[in-house]
C-alpha positions as CSV (number, residue, x, y, z in Angstrom):
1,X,113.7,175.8,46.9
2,X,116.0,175.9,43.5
3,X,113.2,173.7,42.1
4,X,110.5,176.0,43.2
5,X,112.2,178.2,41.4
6,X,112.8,177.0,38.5
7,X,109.3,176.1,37.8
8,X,108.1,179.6,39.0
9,X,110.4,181.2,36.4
10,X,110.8,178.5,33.6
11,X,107.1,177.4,34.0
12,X,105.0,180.3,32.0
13,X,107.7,180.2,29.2
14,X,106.6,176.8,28.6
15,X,103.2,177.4,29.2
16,X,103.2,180.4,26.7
17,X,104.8,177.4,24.2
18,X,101.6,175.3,24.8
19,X,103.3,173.2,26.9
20,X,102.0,172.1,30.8
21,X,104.5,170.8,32.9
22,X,103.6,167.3,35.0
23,X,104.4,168.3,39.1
24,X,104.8,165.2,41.0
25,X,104.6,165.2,45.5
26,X,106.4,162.1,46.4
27,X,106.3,160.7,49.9
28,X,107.5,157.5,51.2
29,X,110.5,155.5,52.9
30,X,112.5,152.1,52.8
31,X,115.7,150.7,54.4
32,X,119.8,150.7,53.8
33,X,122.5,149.2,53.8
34,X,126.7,150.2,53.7
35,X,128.1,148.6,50.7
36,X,131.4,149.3,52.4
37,X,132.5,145.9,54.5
38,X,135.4,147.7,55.7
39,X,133.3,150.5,57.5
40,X,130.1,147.9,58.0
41,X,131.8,145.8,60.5
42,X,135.3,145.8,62.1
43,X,137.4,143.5,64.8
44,X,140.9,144.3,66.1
45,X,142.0,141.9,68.6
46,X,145.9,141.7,69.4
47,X,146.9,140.4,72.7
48,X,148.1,142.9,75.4
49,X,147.3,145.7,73.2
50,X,143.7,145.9,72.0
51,X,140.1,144.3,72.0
52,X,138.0,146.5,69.9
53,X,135.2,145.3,68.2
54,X,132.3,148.0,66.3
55,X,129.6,147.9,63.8
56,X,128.0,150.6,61.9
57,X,124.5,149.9,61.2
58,X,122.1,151.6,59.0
59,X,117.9,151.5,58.8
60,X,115.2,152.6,58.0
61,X,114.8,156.0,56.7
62,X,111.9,158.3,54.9
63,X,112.2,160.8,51.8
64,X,109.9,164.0,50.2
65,X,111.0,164.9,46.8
66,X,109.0,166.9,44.2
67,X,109.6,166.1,40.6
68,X,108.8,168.7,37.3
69,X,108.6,167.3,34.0
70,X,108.9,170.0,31.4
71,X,109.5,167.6,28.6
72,X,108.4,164.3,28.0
73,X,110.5,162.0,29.6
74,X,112.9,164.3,31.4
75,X,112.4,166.9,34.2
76,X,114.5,168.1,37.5
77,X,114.3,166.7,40.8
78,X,114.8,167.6,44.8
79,X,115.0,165.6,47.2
80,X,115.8,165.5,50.7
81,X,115.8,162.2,52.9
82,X,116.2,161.7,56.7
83,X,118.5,158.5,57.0
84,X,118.2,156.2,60.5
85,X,121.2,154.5,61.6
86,X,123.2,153.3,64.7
87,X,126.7,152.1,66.2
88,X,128.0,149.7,68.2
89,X,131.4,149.5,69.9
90,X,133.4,147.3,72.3
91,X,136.6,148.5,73.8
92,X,139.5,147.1,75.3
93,X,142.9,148.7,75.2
94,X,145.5,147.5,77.2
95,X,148.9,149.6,75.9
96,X,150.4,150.9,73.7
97,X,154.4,150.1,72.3
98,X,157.1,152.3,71.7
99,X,160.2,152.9,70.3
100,X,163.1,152.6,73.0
101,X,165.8,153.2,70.8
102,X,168.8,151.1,71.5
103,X,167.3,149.7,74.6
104,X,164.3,148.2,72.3
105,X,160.6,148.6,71.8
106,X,159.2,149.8,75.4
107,X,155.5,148.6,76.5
108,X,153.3,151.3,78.2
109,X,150.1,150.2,79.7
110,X,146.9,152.4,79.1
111,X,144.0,150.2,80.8
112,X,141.0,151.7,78.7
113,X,138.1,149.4,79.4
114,X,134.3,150.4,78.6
115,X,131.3,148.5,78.6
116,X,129.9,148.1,74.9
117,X,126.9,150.1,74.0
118,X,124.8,150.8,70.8
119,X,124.5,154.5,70.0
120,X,121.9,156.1,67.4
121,X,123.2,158.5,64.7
122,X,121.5,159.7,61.2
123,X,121.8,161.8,58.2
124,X,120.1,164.5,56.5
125,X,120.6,165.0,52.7
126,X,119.2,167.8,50.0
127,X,120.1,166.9,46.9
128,X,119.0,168.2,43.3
129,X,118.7,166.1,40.4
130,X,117.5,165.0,36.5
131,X,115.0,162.0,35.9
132,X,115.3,160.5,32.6
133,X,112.0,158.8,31.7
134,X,109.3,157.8,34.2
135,X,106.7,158.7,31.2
136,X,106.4,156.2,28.8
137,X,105.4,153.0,30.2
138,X,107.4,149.8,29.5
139,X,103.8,147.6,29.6
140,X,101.1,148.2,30.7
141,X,100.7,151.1,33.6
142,X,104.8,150.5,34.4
143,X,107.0,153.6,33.9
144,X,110.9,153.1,33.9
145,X,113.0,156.2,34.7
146,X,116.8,156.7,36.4
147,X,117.4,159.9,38.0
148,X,121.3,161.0,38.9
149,X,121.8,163.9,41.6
150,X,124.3,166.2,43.7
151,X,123.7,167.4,47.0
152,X,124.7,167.8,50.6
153,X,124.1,166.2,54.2
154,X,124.6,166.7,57.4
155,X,125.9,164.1,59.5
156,X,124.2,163.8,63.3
157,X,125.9,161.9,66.4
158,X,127.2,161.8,69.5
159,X,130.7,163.1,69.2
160,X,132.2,160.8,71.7
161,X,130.3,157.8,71.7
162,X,130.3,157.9,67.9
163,X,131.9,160.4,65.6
164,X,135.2,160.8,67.4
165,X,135.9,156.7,67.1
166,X,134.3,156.0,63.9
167,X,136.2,156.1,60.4
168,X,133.8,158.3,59.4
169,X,135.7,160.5,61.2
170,X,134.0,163.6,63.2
171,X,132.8,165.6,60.2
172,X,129.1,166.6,60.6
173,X,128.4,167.6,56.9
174,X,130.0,167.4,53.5
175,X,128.9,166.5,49.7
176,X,127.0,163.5,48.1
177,X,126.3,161.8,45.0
178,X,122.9,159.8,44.2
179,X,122.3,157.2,41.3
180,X,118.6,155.8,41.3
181,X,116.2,153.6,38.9
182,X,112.9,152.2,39.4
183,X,109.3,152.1,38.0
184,X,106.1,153.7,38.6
185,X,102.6,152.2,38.8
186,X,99.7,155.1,38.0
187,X,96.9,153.3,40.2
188,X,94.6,156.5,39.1
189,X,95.3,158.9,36.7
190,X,96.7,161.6,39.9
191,X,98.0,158.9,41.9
192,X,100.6,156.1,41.7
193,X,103.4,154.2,43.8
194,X,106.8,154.7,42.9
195,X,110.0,151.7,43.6
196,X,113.8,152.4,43.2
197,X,116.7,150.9,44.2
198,X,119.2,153.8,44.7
199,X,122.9,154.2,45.8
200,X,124.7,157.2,47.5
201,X,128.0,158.0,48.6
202,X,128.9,160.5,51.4
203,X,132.3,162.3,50.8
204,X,134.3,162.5,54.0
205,X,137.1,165.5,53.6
206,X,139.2,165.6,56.5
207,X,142.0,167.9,55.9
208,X,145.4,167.7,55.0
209,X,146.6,164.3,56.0
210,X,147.5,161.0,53.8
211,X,145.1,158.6,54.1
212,X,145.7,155.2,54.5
213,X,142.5,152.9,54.2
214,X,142.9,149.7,55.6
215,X,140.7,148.4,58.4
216,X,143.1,145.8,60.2
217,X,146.2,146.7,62.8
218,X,146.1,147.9,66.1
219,X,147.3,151.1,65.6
220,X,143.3,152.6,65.3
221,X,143.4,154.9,68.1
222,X,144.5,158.7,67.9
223,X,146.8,157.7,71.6
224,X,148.1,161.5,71.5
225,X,144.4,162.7,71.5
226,X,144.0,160.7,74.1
227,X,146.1,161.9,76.5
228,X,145.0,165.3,76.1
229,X,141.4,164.9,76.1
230,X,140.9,161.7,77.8
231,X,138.4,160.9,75.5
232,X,138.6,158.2,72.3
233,X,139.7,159.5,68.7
234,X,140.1,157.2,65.6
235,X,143.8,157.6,64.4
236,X,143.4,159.6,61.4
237,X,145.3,157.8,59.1
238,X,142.3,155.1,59.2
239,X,139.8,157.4,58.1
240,X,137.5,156.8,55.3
241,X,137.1,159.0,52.2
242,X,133.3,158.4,51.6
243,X,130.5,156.6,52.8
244,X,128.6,154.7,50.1
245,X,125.1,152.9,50.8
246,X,122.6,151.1,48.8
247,X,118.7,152.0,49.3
248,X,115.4,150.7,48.5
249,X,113.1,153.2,48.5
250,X,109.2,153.1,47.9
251,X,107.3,156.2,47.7
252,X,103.5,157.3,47.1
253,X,103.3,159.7,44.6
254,X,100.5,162.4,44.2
255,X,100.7,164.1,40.6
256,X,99.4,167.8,41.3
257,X,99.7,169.0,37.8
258,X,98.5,167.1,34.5
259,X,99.7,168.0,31.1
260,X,97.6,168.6,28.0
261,X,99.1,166.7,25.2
262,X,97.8,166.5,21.7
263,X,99.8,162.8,21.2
């Protein structure tokens, strides 16, 4: 919508200069994967306390952006992709120790057993950006361009089968950063196929608390939360601050408005 914008206001003043702006539809999809090991796949086993294995899984997903070139070799960007993804967990946990004070540490048994299961979750992202070239081929019908962006997404799952547990944390939207370059191949003069290897990273803000990333110990679950709700909670001192993923995206483009150049 800011795009549409723009061009509906900026547009004429750069028509009135003798200047047509290029408008490109892009449509297409590709796969992903967490660059994060820590959050990618995760064991805790410790005798008579734990057995909790998880893996956080992302696939395929598809994007629409539309592109405006005002000048050559830059223009402004939106984009908004629809990420697949899914989780799996596997958990044991046996007790919990305490404390006792002078009479020593004190072992209370919890007996939390479920079977493991793989759960589906995704992510929906706007995000609004500048594309540096893309106009000026690098041989023959091959256009280089990079294009960097800032945006938003919204974070879908089941809350206790996946949010709650995760180190995601249960945060269902927040801000994100995207970095991409690739090359375009003009098959016909309004038509061409567009590859890019991009990478994003989620930012995860949960509150006021001091985060302390490290993905080993046995100390992962929120055991007060548990109590009280019955239901699983990541401790959240072993939350993450972002999620960060690597794409490769390929996209069909359809070029709906050509410029008149005199060059």
């Amino acid at each position: 919508m800011l795009l549409v914008l723009f061009i509906i206001l900026v547009g004429p003043q750069f028509s009135s200069a003798g200047i047509r702006p290029i408008i490109i539809l892009g449509l297409g999809g590709g796969y992903s994967l967490i660059a994060d090991g820590g959050i990618r796949s995760n064991e805790y086993v410790f005798d008579t306390l734990i057995n909790f294995k998880e893996k956080v899984r992302q696939k395929h997903l598809w994007n629409f952006n539309l592109q405006a070139y005002f000048m050559r070799n830059f223009g402004v960007q939106i984009e908004y992709t629809h990420q697949k993804a899914s989780y799996f967990s596997d958990l044991k946990w046996y007790g919990w120790w305490f404390d006792g004070g002078i009479e020593g540490p004190v072992y209370v048994p919890i007996n939390y057993f479920e079977d493991a299961y793989w759960t589906q979750w995704s992510l929906d992202a706007f995000n609004v950006g500048l594309i540096i070239g893309g106009d000026s081929p690098l041989f023959g019908e091959l256009y280089p361009y990079a294009t960097a962006g800032i945006g938003f997404y919204k974070m879908n799952g089941d809350p206790e089968l996946f949010l709650n547990r995760t180190r995601l944390g249960s945060l269902t939207n927040g801000m994100e950063v995207k970095i991409s370059g690739g090359v375009r191949h003009r098959i016909l003069p309004f038509l061409g196929i567009n590859l890019k290897i991009s990478g994003k990273t989620n930012w995860r803000r949960h509150g006021r608390v001091v985060m302390e990333i490290y993905d080993s110990g046995p100390d992962q679950l929120d055991l007060e939360l548990y109590y009280q709700t019955g239901q699983i909670y990541r401790a959240r001192n072993m939350l993450t601050k972002s999620l960060s993923y690597i794409s490769v995206e390929i996209n069909l483009e359809i070029i709906l408005k050509m410029p008149s150049r005199t060059n």
